[in-house]
OpenMM code with the backbone's topology and positions (N, CA, C; nanometers):
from openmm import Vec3, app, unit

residues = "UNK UNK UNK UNK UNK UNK UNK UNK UNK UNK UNK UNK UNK UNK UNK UNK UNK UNK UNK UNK UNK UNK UNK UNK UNK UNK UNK UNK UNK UNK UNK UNK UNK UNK UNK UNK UNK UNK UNK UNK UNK UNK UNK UNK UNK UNK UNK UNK UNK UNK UNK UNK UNK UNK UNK UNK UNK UNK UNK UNK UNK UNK UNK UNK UNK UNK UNK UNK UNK UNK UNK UNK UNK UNK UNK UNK UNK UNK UNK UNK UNK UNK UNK UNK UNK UNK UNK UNK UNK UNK UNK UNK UNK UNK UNK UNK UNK UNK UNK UNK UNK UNK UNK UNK UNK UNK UNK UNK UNK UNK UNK UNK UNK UNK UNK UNK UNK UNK UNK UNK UNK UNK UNK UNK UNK UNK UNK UNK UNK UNK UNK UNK UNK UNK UNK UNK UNK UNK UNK UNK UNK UNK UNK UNK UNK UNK UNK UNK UNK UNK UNK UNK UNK UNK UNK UNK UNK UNK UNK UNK UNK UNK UNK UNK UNK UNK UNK UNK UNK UNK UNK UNK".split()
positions = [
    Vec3(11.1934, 11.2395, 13.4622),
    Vec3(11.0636, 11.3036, 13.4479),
    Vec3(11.0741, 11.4071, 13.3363),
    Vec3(10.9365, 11.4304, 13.2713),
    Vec3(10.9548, 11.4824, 13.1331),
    Vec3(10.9293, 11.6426, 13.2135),
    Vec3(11.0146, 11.7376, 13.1476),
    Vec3(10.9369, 11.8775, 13.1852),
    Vec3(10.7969, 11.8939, 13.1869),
    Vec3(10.7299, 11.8282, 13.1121),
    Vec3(10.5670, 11.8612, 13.0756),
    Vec3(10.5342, 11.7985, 13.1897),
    Vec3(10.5017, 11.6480, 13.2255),
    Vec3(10.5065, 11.5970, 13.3571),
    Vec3(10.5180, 11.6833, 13.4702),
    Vec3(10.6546, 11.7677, 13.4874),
    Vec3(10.6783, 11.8546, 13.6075),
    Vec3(10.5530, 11.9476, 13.6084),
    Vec3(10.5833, 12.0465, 13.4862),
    Vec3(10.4742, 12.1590, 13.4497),
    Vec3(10.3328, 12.0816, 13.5289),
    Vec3(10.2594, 11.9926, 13.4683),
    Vec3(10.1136, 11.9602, 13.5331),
    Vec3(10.1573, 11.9084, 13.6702),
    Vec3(10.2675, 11.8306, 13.7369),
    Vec3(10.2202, 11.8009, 13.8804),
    Vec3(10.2391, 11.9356, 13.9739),
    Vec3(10.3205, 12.0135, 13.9319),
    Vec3(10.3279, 12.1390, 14.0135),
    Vec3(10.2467, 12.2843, 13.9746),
    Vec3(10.1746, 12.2517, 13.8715),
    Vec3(10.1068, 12.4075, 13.8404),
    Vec3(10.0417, 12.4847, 13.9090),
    Vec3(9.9293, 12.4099, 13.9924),
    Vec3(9.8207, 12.4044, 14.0834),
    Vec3(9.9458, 12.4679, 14.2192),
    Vec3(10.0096, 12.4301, 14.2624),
    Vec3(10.0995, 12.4828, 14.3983),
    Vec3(10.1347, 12.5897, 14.3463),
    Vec3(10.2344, 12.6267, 14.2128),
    Vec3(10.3099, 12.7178, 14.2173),
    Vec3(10.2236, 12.8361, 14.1504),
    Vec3(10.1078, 12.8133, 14.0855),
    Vec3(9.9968, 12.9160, 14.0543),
    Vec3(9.9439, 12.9929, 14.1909),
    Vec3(9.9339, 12.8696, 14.3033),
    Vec3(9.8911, 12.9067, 14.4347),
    Vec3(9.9475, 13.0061, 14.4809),
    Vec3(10.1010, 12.9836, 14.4700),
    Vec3(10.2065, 13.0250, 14.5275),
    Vec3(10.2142, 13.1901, 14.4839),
    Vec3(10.2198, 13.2025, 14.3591),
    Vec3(10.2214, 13.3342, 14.2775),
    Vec3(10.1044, 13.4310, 14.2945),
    Vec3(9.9566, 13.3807, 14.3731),
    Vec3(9.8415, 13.4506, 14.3417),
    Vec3(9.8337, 13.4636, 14.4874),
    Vec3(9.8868, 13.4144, 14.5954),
    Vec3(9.9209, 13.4853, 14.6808),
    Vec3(10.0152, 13.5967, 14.7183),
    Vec3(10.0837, 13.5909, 14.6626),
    Vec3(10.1846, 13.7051, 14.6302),
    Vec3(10.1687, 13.8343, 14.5765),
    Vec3(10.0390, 13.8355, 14.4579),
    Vec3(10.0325, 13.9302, 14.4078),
    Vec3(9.8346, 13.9077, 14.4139),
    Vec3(9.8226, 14.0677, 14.3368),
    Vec3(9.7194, 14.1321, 14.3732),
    Vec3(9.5798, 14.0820, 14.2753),
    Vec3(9.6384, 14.0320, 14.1785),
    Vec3(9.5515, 14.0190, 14.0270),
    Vec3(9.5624, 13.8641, 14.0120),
    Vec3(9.4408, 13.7714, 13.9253),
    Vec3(9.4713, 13.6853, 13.8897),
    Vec3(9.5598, 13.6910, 13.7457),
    Vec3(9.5727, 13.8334, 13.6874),
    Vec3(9.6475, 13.8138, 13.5373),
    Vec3(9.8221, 13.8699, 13.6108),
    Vec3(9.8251, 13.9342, 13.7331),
    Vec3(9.9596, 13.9169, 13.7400),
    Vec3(10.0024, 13.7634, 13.8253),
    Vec3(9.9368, 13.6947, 13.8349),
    Vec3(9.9539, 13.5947, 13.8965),
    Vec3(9.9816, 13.4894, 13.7827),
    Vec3(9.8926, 13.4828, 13.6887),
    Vec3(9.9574, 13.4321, 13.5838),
    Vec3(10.0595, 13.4362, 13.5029),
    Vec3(10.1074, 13.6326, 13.5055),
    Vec3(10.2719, 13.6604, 13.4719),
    Vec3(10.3660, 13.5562, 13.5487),
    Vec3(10.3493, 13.5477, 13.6987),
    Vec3(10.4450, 13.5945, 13.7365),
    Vec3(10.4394, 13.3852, 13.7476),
    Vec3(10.3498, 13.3213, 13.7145),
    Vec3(10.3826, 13.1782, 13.7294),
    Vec3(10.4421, 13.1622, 13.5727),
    Vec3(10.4097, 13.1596, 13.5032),
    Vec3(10.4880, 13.1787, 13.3431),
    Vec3(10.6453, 13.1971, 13.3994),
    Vec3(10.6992, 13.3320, 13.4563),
    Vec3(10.8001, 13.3476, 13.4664),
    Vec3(10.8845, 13.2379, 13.5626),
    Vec3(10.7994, 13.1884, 13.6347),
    Vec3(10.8246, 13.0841, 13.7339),
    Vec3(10.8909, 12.9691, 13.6201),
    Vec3(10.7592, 12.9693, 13.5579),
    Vec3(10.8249, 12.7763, 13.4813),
    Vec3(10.9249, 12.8253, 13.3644),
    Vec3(10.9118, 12.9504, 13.3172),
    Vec3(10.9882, 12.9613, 13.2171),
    Vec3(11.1846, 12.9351, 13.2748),
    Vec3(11.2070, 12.9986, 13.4136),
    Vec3(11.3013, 12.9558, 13.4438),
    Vec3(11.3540, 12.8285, 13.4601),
    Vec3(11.2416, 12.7334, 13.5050),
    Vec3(11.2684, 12.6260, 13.5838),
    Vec3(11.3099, 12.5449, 13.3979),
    Vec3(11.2293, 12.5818, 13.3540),
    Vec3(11.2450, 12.5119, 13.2087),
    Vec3(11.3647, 12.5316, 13.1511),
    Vec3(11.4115, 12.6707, 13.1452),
    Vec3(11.5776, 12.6984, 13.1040),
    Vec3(11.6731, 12.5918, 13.1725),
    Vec3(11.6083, 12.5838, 13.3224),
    Vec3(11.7089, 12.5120, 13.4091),
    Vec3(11.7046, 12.3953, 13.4829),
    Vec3(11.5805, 12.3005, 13.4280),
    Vec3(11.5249, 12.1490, 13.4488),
    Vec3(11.6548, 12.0462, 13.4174),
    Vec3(11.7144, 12.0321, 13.3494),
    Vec3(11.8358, 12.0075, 13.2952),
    Vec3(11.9311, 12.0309, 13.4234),
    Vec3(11.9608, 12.1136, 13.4633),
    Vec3(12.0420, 12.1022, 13.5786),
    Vec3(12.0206, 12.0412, 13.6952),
    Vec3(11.8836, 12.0686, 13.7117),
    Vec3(11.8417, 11.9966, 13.8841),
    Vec3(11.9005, 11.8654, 13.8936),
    Vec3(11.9430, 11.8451, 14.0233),
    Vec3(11.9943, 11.7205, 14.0605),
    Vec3(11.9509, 11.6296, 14.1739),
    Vec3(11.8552, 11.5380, 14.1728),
    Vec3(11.7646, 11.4667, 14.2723),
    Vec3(11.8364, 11.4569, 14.3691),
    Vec3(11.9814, 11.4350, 14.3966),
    Vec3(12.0723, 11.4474, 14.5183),
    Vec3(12.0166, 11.5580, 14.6553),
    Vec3(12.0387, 11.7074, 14.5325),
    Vec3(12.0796, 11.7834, 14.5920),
    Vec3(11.9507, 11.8399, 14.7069),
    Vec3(11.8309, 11.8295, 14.6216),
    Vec3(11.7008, 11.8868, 14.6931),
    Vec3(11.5769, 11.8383, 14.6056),
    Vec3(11.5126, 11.7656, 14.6848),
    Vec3(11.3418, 11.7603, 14.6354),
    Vec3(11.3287, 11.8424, 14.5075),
    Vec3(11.2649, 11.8029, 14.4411),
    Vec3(11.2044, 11.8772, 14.2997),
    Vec3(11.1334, 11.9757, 14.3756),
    Vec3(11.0368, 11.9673, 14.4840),
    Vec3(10.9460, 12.1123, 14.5075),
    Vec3(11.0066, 12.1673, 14.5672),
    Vec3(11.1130, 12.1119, 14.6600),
    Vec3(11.2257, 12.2581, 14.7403),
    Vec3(11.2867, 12.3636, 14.5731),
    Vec3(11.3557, 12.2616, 14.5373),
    Vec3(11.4237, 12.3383, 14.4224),
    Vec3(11.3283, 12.4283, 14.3047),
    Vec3(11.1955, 12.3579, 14.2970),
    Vec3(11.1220, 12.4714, 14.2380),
    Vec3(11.0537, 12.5874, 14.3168),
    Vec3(11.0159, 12.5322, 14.4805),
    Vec3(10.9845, 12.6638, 14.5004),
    Vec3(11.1035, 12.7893, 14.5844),
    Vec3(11.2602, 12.7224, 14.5614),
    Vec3(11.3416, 12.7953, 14.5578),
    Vec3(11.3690, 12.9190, 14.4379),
    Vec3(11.3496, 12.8371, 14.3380),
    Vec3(11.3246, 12.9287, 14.1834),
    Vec3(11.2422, 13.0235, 14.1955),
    Vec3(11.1277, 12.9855, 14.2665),
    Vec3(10.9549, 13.0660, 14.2787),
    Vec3(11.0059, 13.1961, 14.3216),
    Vec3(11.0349, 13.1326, 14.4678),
    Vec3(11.0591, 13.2637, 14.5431),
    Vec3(11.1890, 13.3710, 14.4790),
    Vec3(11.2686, 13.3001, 14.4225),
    Vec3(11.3656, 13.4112, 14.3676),
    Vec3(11.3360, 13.4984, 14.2547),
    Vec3(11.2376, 13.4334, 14.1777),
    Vec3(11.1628, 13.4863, 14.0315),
    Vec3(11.0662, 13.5726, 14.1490),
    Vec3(11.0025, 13.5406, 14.1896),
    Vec3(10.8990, 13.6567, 14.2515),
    Vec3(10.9927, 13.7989, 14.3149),
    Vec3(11.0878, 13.7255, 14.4036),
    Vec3(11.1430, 13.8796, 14.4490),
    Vec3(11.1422, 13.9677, 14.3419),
    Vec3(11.2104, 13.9118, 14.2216),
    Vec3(11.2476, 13.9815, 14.0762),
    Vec3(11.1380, 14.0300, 14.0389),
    Vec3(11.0203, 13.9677, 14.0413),
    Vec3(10.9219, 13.9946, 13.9231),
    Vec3(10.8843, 14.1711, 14.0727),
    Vec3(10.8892, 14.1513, 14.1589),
    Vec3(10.8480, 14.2607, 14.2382),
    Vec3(10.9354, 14.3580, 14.2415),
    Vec3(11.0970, 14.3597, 14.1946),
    Vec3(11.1838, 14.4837, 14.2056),
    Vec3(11.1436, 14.5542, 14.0645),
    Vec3(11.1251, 14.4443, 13.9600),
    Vec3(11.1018, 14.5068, 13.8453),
    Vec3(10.9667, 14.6050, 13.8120),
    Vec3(10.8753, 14.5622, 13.9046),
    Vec3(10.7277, 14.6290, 13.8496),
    Vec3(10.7669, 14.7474, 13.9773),
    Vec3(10.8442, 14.7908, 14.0640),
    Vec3(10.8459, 14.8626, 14.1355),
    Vec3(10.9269, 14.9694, 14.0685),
    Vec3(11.0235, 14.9198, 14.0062),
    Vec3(11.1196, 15.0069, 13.9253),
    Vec3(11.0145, 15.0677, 13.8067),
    Vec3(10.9105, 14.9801, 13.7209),
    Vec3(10.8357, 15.0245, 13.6432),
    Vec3(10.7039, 15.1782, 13.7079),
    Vec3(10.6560, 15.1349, 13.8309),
    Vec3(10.5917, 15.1839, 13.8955),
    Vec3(10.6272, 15.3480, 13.9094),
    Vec3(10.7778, 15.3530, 13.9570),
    Vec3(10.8120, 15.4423, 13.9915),
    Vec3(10.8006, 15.5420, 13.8658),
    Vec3(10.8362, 15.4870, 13.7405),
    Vec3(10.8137, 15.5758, 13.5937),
    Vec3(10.7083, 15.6094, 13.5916),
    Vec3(10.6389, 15.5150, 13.5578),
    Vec3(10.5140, 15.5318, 13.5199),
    Vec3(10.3874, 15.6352, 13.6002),
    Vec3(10.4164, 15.5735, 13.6920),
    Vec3(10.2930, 15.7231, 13.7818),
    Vec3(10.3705, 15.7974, 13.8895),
    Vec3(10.2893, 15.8958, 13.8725),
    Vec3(10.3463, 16.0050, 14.0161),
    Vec3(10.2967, 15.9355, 14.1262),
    Vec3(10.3759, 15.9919, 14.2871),
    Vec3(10.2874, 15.8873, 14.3737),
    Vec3(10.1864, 15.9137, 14.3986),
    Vec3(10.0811, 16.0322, 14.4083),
    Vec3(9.9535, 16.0474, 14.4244),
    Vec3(9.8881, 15.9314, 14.3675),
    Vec3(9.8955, 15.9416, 14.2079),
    Vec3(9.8412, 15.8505, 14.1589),
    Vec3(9.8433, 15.6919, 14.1985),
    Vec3(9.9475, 15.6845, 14.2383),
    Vec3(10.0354, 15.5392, 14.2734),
    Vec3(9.9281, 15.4585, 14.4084),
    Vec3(9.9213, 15.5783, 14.4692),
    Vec3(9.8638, 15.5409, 14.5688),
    Vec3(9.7064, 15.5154, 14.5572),
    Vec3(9.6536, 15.6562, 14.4898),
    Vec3(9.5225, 15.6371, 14.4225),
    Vec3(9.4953, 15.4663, 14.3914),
    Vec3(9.6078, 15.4229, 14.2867),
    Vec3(9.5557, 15.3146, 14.2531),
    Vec3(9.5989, 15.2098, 14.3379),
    Vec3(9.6553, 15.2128, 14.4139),
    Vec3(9.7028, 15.0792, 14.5116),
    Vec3(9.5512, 15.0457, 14.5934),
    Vec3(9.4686, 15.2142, 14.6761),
    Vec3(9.3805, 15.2085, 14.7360),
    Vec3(9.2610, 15.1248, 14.6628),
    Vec3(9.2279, 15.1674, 14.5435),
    Vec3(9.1650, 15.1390, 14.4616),
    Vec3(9.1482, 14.9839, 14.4636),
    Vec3(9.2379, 14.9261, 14.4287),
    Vec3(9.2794, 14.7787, 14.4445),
    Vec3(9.2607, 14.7092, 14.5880),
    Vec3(9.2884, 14.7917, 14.6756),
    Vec3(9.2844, 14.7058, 14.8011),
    Vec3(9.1202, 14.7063, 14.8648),
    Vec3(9.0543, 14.8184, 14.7707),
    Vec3(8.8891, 14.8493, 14.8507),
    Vec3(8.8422, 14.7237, 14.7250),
    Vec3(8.8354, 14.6872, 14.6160),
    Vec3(8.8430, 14.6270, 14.5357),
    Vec3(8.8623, 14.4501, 14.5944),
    Vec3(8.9809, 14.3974, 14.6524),
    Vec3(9.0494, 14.3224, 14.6494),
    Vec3(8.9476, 14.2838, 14.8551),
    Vec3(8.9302, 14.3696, 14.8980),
    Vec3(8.8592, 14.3595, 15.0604),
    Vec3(8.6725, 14.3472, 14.9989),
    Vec3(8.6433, 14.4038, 14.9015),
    Vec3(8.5200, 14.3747, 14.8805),
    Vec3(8.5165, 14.2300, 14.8251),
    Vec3(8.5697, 14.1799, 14.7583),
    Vec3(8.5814, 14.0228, 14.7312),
    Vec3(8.5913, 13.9315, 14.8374),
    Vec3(8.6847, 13.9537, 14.9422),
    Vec3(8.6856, 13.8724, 15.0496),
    Vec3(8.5729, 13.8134, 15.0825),
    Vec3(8.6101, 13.6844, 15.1586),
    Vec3(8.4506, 13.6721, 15.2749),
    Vec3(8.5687, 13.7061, 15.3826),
    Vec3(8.4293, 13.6709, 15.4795),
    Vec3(8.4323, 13.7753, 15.6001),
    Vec3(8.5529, 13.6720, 15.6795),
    Vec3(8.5957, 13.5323, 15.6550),
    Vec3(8.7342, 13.5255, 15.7382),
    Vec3(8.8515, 13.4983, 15.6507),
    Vec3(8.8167, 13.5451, 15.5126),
    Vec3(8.9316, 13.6016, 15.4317),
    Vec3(8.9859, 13.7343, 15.4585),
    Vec3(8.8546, 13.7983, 15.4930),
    Vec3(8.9185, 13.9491, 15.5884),
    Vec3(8.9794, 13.9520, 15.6998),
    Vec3(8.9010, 13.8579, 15.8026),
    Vec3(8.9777, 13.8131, 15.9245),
    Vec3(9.1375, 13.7794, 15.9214),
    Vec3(9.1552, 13.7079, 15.8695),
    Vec3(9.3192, 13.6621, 15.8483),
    Vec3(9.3542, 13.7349, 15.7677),
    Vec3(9.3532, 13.7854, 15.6787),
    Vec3(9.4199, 13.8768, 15.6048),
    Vec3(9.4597, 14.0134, 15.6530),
    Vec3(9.3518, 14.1204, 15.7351),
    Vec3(9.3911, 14.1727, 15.8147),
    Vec3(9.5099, 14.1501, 15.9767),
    Vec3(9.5017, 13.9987, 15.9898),
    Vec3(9.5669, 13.9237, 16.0877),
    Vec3(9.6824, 13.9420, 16.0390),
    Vec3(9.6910, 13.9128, 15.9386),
    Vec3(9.8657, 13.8497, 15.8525),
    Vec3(9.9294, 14.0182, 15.8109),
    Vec3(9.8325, 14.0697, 15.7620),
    Vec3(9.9156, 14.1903, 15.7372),
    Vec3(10.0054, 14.2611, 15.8577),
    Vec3(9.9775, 14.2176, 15.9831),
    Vec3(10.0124, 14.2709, 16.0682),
    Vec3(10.2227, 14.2140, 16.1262),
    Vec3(10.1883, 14.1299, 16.0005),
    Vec3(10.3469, 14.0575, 16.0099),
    Vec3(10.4310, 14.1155, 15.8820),
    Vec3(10.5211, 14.0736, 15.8963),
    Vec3(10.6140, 14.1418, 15.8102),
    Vec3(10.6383, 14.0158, 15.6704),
    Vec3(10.6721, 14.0806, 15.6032),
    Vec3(10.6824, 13.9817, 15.4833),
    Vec3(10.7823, 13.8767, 15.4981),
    Vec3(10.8607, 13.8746, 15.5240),
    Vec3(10.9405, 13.7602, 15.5810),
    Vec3(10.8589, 13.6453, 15.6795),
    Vec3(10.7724, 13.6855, 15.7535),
    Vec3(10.6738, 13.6128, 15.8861),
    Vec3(10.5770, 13.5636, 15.7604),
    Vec3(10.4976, 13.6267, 15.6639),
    Vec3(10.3989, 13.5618, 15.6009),
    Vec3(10.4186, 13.4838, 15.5066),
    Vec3(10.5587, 13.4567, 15.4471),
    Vec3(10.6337, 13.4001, 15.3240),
    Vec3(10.6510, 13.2926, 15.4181),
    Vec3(10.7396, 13.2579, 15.5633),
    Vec3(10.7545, 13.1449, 15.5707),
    Vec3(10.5641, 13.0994, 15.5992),
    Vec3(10.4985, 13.1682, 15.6885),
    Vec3(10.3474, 13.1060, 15.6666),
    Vec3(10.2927, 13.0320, 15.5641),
    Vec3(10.3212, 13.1424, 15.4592),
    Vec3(10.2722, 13.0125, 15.3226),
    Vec3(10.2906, 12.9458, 15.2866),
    Vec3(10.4522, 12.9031, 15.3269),
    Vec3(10.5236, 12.7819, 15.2549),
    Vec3(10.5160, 12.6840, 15.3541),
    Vec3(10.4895, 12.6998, 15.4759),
    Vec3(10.4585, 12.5701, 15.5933),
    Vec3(10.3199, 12.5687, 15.5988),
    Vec3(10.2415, 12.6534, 15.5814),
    Vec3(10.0697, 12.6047, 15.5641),
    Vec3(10.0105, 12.5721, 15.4523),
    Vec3(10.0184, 12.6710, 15.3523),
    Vec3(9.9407, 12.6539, 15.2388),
    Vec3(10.0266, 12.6163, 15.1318),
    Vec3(10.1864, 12.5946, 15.1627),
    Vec3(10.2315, 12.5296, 14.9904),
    Vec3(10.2579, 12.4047, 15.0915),
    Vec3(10.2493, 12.3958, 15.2237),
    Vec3(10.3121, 12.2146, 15.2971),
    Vec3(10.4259, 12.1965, 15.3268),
    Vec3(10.5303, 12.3106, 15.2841),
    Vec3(10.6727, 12.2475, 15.3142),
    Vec3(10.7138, 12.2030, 15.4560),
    Vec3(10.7806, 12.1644, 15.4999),
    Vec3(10.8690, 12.1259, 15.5872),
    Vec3(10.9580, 12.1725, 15.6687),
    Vec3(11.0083, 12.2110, 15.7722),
    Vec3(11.0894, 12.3339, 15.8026),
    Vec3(11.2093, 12.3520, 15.7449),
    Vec3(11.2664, 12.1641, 15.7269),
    Vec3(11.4041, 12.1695, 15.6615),
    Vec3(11.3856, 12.1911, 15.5283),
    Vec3(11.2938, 12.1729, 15.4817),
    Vec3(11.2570, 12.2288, 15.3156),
    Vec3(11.2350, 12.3673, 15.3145),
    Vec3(11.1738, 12.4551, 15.4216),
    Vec3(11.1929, 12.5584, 15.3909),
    Vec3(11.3113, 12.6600, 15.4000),
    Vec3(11.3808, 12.5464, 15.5142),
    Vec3(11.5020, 12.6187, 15.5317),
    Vec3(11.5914, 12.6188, 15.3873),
    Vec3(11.5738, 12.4851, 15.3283),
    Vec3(11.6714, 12.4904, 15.2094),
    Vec3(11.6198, 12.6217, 15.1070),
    Vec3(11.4948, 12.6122, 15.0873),
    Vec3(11.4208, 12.7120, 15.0216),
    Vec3(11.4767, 12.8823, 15.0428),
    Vec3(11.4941, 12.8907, 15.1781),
    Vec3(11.4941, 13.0416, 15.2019),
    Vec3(11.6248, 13.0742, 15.2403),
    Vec3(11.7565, 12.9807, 15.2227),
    Vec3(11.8679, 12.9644, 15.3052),
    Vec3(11.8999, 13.0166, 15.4463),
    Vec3(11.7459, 12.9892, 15.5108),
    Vec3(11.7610, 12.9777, 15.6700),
    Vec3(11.8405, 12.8555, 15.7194),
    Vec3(11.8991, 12.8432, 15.8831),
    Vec3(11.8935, 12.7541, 15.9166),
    Vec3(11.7683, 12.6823, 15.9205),
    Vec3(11.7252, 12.5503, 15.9717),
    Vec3(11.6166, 12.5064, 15.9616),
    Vec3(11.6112, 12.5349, 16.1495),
    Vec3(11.6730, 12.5573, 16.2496),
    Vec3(11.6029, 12.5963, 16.3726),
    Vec3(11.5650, 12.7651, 16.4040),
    Vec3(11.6165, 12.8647, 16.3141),
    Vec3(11.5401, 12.9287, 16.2358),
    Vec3(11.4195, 12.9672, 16.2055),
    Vec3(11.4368, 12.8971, 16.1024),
    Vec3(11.2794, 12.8229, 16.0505),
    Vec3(11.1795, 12.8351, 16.1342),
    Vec3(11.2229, 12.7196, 16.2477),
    Vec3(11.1377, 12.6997, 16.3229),
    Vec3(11.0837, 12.8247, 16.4357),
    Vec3(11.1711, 12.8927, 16.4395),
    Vec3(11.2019, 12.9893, 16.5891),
    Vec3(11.1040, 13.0931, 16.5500),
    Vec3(11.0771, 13.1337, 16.3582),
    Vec3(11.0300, 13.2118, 16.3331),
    Vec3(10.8615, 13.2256, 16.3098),
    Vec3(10.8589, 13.0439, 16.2770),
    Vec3(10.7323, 12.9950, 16.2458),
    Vec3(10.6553, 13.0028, 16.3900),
    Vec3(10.7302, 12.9620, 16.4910),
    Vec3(10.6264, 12.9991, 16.5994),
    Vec3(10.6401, 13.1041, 16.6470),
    Vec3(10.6985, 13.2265, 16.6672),
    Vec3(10.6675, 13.3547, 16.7062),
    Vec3(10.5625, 13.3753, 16.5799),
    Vec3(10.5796, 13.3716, 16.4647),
    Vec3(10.4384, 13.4164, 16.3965),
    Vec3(10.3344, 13.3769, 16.4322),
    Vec3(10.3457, 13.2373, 16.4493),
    Vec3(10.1521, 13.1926, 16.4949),
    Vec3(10.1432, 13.2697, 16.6041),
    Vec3(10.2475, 13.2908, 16.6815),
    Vec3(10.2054, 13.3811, 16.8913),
    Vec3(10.1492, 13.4842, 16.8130),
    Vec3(10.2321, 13.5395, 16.7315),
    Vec3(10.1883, 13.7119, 16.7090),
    Vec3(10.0071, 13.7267, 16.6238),
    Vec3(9.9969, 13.6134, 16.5428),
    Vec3(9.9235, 13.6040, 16.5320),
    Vec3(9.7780, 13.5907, 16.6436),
    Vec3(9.8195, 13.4916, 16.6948),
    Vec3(9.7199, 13.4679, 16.7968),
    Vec3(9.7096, 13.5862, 16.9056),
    Vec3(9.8058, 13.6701, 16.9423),
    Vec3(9.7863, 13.7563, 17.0291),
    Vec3(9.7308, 13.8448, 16.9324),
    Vec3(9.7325, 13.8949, 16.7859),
    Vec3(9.6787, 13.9568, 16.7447),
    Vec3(9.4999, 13.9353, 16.7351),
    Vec3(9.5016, 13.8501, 16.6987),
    Vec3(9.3671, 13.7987, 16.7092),
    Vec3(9.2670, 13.8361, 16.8386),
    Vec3(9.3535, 13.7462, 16.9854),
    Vec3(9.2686, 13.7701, 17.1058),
    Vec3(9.2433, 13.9292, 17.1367),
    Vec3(9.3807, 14.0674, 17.0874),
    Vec3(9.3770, 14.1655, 17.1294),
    Vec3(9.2648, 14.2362, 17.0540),
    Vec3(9.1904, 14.2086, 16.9435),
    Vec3(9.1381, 14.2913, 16.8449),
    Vec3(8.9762, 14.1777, 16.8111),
    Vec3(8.9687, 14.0775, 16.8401),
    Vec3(8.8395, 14.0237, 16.8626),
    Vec3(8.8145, 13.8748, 16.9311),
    Vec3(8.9075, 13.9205, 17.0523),
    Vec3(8.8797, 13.8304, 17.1775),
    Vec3(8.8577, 13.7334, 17.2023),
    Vec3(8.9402, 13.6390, 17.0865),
    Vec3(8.9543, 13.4757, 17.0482),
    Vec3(9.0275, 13.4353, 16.9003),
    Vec3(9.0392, 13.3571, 16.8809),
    Vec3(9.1521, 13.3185, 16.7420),
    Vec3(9.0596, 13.2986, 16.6433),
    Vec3(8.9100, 13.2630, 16.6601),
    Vec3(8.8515, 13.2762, 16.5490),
    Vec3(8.7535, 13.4073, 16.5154),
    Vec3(8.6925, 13.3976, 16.4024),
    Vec3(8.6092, 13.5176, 16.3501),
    Vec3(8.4779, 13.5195, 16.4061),
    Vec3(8.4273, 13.4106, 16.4510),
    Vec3(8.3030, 13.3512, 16.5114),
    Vec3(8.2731, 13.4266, 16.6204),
    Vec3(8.3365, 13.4976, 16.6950),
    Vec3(8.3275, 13.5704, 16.8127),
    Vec3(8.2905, 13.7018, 16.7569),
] * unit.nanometer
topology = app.Topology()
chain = topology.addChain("A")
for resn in residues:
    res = topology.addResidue(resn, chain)
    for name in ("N", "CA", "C"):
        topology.addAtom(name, app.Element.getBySymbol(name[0]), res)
């Protein structure tokens, strides 16, 4: 498969992947650039043996994202005092909640209530599709793991839900 080939069958997932992660559609576009720019240095190495083309790219994903997040945190810290820091985080999130619809707020307020580890495997078994043993390869969990973690999140979820509007959907 030609790199360009890869680039268009995966853009659409791993754009997905990145704009959930972050706050902006233009850092979402950084941070998928930085995505393929690796995979491109290192397309040449992958080995169909070893792991699926989308385990192994969204193994890359997730390791370029941790990065792309220590680095703008390290930048962060220069750049503004925390008053300000915070100023603008708020800013963004009253910003970022006025866009929502109303069960983009629902779950989003739901999910925040998990820890980033609980919502990373969420995305990669709901909204990117993986697999448990794909995510396990992905996150170097075991894959029963995987699993152990994926369903205490949906419980916590769902108990979050019934405790705060007295059913799993927004409709109530």
């Amino acid at each position: 498969m030609s790199f360009e080939h890869f680039y268009q069958s995966f853009f659409a997932r791993v754009y997905n992947y990145a704009r959930y992660h972050t706050s902006s559609d233009s850092e979402a576009e950084d941070l998928t650039a930085a995505i393929f720019e690796k995979c491109y240095r290192r397309f040449e190495d992958y080995q169909e043996g070893k792991a699926s083309l989308a385990v192994w790219t969204f193994t890359i994903a997730r390791s370029v994202t941790v990065d792309f997040f220590r680095r703008k945190k390290i930048r962060a810290f220069f750049a503004l005092t925390e008053a300000k820091e915070e100023q603008l985080a708020s800013d963004q999130n009253i910003l970022a909640e006025l866009e929502k619809s109303e069960e983009e707020k629902f779950l989003s307020l739901a999910l925040s209530q998990l820890s980033h580890r609980e919502r990373e495997l969420l995305n990669l078994h709901f909204f990117q599709r993986f697999k448990q043993a794909e995510i396990a390869e992905i996150t170097g969990m075991t894959q029963s793991y995987v699993g152990v973690l994926l369903h205490r999140s949906v419980q916590k979820l769902k108990q979050y839900m019934e405790r705060n509007y007295g059913s799993t959907s927004p409709e109530k």
